[in-house]
C-alpha positions as CSV (number, residue, x, y, z in Angstrom):
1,X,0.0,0.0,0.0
2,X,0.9,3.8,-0.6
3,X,-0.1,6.6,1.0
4,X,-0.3,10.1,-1.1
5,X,-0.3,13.2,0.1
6,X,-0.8,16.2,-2.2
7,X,-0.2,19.8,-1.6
8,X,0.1,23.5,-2.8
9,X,-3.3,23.8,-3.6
10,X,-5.2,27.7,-2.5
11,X,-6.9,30.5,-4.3
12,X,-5.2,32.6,-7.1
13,X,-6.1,34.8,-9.3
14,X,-6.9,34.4,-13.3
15,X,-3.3,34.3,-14.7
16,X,-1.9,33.7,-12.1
17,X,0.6,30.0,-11.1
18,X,0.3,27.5,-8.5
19,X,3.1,24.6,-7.9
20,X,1.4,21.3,-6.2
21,X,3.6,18.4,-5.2
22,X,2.6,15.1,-4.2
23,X,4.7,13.0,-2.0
24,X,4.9,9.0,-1.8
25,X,5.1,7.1,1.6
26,X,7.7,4.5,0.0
27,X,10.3,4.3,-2.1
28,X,9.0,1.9,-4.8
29,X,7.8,5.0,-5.9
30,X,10.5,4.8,-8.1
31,X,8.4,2.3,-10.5
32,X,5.0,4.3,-10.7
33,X,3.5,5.4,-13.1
34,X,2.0,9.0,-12.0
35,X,-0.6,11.3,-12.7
36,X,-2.9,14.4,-11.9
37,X,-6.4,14.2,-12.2
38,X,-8.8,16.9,-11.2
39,X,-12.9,17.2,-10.4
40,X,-14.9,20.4,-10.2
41,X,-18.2,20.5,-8.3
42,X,-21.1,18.4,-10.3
43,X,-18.3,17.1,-12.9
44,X,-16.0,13.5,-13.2
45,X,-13.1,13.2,-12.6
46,X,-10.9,13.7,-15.5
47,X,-7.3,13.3,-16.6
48,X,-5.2,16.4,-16.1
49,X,-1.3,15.2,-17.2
50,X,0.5,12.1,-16.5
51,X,4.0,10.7,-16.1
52,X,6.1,7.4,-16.7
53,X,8.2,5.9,-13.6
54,X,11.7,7.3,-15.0
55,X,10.3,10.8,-16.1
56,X,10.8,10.1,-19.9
57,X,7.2,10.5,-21.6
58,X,4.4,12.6,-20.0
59,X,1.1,13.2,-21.1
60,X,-1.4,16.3,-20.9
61,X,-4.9,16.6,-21.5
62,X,-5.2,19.2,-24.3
63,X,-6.8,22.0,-22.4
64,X,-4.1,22.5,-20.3
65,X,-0.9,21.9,-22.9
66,X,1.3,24.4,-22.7
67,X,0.2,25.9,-19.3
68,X,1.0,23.1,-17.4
69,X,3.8,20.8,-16.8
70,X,4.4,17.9,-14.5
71,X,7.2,16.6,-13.4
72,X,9.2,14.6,-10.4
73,X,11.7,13.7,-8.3
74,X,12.4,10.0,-7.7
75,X,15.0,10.9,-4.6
76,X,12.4,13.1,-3.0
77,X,9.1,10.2,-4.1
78,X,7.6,12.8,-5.6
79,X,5.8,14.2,-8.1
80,X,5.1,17.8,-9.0
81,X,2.6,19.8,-11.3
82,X,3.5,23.4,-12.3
83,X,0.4,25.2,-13.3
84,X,0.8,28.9,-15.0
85,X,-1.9,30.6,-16.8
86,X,-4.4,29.3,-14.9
87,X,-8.2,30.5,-15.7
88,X,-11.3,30.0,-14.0
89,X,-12.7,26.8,-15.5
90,X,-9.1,25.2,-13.9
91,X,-10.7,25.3,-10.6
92,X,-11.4,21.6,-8.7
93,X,-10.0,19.4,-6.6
94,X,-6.5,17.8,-7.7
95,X,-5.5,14.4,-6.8
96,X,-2.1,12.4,-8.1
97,X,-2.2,9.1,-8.6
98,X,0.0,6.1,-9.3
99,X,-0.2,3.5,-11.4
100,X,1.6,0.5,-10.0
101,X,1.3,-2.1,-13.1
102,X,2.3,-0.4,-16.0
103,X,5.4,2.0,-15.1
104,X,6.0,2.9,-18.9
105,X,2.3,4.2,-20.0
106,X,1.2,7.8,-19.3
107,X,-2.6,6.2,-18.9
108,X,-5.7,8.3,-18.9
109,X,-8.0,6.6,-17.6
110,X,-9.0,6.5,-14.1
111,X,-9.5,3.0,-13.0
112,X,-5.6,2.1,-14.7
113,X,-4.2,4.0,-11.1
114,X,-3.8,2.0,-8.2
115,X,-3.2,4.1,-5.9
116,X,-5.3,8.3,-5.2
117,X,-4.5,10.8,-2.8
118,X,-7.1,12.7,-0.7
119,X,-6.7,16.1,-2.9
120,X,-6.3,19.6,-2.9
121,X,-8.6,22.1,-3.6
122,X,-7.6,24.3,-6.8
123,X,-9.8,27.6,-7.2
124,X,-9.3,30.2,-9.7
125,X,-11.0,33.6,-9.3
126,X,-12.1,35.6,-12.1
């Protein structure tokens, strides 16, 4: 089992950057898969950008390309997502997740991660 913890999360302003990082309780974090998903109020969850266990290939959903990046730290078990340009409709909760089966894939799709975090809340004022 893995615990993960996310953080950074708050209010900003349209245009404005936020920085969350998620941190793993163990150190086979190494050979996750990771990702950000995100879920605003009344919506599903959806894919946000993902990550292979060595850092080589990511993955971003097309509305944020360009505006966002993620990125991590295999020393620290972490996993980061830099957000810049952010706009209203960014606003939801933000979980990582890690994908313990298939290291190499930047997945999509929800039910491919093993392992969620409780979130942070994300909101984006106008």
């Amino acid at each position: 089992q893995v615990q993960l913890v996310e953080s950074g999360g708050g209010l900003v302003q349209a245009g404005g950057s936020l920085r969350l990082s998620c941190v793993a309780s163990r150190r086979t974090f190494s050979t996750y898969g990771m990702a950000w998903f995100r879920q605003a109020p009344g919506k599903e969850r959806e894919f946000v950008a993902a990550i292979t266990s060595n850092g080589d290939s990511t993955a971003y959903e097309d509305l944020v390309k360009g505006r966002f990046t993620i990125s991590r730290d295999n020393a620290r078990n972490s996993v980061y997502l830099q957000m810049n340009s952010l706009k209203p409709e960014d606003t939801a909760v933000y979980y990582c997740a890690a994908d313990r089966d298939r290291p190499w894939a930047t997945s999509s799709f929800t039910n491919e991660y093993d392992y969620w975090g409780p979130g942070t809340q994300v909101t984006v004022s106008s």
